[in-house]
C-alpha positions as a printed NumPy array, in Angstrom:
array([[ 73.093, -28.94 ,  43.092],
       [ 72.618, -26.032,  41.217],
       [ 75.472, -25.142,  38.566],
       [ 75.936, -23.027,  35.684],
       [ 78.196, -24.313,  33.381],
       [ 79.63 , -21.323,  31.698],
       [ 82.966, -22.725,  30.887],
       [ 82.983, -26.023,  32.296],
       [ 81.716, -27.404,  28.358],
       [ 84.834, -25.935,  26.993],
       [ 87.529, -26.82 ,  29.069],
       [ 90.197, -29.22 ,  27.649],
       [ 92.872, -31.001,  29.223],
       [ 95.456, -28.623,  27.829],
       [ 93.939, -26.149,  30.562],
       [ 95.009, -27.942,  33.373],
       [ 98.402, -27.389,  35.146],
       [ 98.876, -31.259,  35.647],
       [101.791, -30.111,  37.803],
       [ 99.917, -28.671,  39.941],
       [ 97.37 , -31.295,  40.461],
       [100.204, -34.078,  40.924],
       [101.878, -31.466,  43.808],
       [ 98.163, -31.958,  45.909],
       [ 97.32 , -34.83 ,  48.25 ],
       [ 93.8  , -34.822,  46.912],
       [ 92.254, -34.351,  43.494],
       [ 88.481, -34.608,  43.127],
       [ 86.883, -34.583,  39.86 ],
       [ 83.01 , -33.112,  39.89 ],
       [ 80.07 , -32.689,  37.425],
       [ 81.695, -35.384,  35.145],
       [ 78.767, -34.947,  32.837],
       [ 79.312, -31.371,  32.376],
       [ 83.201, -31.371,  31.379],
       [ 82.596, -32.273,  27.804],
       [ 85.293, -30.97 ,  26.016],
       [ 87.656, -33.01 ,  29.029],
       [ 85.729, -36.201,  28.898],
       [ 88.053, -37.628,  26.526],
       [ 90.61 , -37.296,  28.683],
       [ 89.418, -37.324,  32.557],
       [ 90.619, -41.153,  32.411],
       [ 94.093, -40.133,  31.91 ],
       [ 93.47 , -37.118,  34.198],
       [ 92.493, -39.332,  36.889],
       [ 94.897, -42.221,  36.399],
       [ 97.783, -39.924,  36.187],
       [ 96.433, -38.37 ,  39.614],
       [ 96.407, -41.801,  41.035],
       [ 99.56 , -42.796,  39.572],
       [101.482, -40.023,  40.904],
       [ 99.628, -40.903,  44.767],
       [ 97.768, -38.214,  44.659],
       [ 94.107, -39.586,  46.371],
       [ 91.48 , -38.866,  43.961],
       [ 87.681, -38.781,  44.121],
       [ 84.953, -38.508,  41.784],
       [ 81.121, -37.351,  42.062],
       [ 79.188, -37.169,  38.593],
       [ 76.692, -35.015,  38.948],
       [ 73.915, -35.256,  37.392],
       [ 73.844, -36.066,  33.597],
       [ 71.873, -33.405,  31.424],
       [ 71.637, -35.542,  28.365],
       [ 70.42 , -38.631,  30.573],
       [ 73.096, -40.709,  28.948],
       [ 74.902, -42.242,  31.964],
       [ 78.083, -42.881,  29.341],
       [ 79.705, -46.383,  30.103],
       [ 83.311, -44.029,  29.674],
       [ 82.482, -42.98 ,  33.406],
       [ 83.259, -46.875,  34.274],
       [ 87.051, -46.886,  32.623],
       [ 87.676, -43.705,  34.463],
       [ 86.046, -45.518,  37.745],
       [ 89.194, -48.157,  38.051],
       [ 91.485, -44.954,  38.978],
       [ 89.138, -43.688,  41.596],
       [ 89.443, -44.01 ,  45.231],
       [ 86.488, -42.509,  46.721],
       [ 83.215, -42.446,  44.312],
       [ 80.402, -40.313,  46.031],
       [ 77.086, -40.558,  43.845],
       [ 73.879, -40.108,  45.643],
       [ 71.249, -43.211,  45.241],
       [ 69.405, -41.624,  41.941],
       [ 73.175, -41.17 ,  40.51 ],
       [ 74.428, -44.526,  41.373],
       [ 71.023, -46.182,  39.827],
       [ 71.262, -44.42 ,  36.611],
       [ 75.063, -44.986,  36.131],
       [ 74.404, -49.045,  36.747],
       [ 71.393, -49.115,  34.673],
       [ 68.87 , -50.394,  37.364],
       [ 65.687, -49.049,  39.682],
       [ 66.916, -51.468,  42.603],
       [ 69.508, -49.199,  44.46 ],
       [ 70.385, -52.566,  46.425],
       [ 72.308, -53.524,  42.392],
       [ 74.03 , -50.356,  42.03 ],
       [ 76.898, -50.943,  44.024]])
């Protein structure tokens, strides 16, 4: 994947029409690492999805700062579909052994 982030740092949940998420069947959240100025809110982004049935999904991305922030677990417990690839899904559980990640 290959993204520039332009204004993906500075987007802020005040940006997004939450009405117009909540009217879709499907909301997927991507690049978690890269919305910083949202991470403090893409649990309630995600819950509310959930909450009002909308299906929601959620790939990270990569992680530029190699942090692999335990936040991305709370936000997790709203998900219904999680698609990292194997590197992604080691990182995030803290372990070379793909075979513990899940």
């Amino acid at each position: 994947m290959f993204t520039y982030p332009g204004t993906m740092f500075e987007m802020q949940y005040s940006d997004v029409d939450v009405d117009y998420v909540l009217s879709a069947r499907h909301f997927h959240l991507s690049s978690f690492y890269l919305h910083r100025a949202l991470s403090s809110s893409n649990r309630e982004l995600v819950s509310t999805s959930q909450a009002g049935r909308t299906h929601t999904s959620l790939d990270t991305n990569d992680d530029p700062e190699n942090q692999w922030a335990p936040d991305l677990l709370e936000v997790l417990r709203y998900v219904d579909v999680f698609l990292p690839n194997d590197r992604e899904a080691k990182k995030i559980a803290g372990t070379e052994d793909f075979s513990q990640s899940a």
